[in-house]
N, C-alpha and C positions, 0 to 999 in steps of 0.2 A: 478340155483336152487333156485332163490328168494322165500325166504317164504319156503322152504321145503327142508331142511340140508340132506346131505348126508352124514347118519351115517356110511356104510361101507367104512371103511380105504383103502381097495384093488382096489374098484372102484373108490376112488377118486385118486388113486395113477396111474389107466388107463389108466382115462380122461385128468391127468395131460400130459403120456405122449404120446399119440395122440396131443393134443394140442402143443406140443413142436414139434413134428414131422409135422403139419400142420402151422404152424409158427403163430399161434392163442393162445388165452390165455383163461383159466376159471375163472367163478365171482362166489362167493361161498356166500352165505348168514350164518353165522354161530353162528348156539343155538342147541349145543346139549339135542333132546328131553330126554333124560333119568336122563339129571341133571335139566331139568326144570319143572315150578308149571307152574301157569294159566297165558298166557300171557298177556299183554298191560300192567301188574301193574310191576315194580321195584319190586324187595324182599324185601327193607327194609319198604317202606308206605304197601306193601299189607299185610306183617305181624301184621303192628302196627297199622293202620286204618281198614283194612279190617278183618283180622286175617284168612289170608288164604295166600298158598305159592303160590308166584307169581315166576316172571320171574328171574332167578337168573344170575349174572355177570360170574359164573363157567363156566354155560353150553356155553356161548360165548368165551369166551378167551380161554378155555382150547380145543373148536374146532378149534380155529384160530393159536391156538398152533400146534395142531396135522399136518395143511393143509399148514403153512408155514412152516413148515419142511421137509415134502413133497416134498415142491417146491424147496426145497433147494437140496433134494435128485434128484430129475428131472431133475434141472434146468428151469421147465417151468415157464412160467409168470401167477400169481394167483393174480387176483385182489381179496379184501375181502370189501364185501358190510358193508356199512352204522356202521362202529364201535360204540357202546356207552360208552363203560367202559375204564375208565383208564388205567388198568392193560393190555388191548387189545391194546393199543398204544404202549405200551413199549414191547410187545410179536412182533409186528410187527416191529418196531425200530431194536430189537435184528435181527430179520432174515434179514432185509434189511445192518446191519453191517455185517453180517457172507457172503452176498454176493446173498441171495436168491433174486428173481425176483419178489416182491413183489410189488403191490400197496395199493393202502385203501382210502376207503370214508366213508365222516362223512354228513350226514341229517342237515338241518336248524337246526330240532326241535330239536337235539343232544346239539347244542354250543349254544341255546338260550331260553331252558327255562329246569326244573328240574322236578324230580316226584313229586311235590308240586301241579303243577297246576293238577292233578288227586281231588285235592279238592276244588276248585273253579269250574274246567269243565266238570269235569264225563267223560262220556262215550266219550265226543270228546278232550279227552288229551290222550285215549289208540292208543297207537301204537307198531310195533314189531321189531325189540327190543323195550323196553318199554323208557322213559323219565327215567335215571338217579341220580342220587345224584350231587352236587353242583360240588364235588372235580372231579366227569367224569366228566362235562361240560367243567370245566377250564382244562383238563387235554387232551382231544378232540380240545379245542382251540389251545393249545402248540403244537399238533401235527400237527394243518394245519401251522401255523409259523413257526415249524421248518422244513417242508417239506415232514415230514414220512406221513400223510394224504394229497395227492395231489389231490381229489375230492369229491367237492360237490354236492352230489343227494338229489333230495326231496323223502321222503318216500311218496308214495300215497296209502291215510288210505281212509277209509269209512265215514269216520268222517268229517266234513267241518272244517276249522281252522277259528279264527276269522279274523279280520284286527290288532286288538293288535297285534297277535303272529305273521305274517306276517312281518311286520313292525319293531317288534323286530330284527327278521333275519338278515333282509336287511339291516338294520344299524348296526349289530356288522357285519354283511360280508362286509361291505362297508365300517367300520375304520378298518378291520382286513387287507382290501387290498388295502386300503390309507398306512397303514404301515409297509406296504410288499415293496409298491412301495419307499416312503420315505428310506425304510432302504437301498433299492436298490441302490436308487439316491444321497443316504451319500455316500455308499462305493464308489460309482463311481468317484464323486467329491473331495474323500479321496484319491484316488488314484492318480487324475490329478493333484492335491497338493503335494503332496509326490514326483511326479516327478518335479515337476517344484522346489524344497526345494532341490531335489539331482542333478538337472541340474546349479543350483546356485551352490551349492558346489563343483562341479567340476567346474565350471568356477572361482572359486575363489580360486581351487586349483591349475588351469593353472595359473591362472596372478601370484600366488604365486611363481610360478618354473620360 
């Protein structure tokens, strides 16, 4: 349903479980239209620069709430498209500990620039979900390192990106997955240390006996 949320509760609860009986999963884009204003602008710049109500952090999480509970009732497997808001990480955290079959992906333009650039770029920094506040960017980044966000998609807008913002991406995804891979490559070598530090100590508790 990219781009166009499915407000009735009953049908998504359906399609949820046709998909669990076809061993297939639904991807769910989620902004409930009845808590939101004009999209591509964040609520907080659209109110204070623009003075008009833009796209609100509610109408996302508090869908992504309703749809991963769902899933949890189904048991089906619901991916949820392109998260931007903090609070949307931690709603999906919550359902993935209760045991729901959930996944979640986060956008470049999510972890690597903020609703700021709406005033240097105009019309080519609108997107849907729109460019966040600073505390969801970093908050969207904890979620790919700790693993509750396991993909990244490009949003494809109408807008052309420059090379700055491109460039941006690519290097926070490329130290993000340098230090995924490092932290991988500690525990591993943390562990073959650890055995060979208990394989001494059993030998030095033989020779002891």
């Amino acid at each position: 349903d990219d781009g166009i949320p499915l407000t009735n509760a009953g049908i998504v609860k359906k399609a949820m479980e046709l998909a669990k009986e076809n061993n297939t999963f639904i991807s769910l884009h989620e902004e409930d239209p009845d808590l939101n204003g004009i999209l591509g602008f964040n609520e907080n710049i659209a109110k204070k620069e623009f003075h008009i109500c833009g796209a609100t952090g509610v109408a996302e999480y508090s869908m992504i709430a309703r749809d991963v509970m769902i899933a949890y009732d189904t048991q089906a497997h619901v991916h949820i498209q392109h998260l931007s808001k903090a609070e949307s990480v931690k709603v999906v955290e919550f359902a993935q500990k209760l045991g729901a079959q959930v996944t979640a992906e986060v956008a470049p333009q999510h972890f690597s620039k903020t609703e700021d650039l709406l005033l240097s770029k105009g019309a080519n920094a609108k997107m849907n979900p729109p460019l966040r506040l600073e505390s969801d960017r970093r908050a969207v980044i904890e979620g790919l390192k700790s693993g509750v966000i396991s993909v990244i998609a490009y949003i494809r807008t109408h807008q052309v990106w420059d090379l700055g913002i491109a460039l941006s991406a690519f290097f926070i995804l490329t130290f993000m997955l340098l230090m995924i891979a490092f932290t991988v490559q500690y525990k591993r070598v943390r562990k073959q240390m650890d055995k060979v530090e208990q394989d001494r100590a059993d030998d030095g508790a033989r020779y002891t006996e």
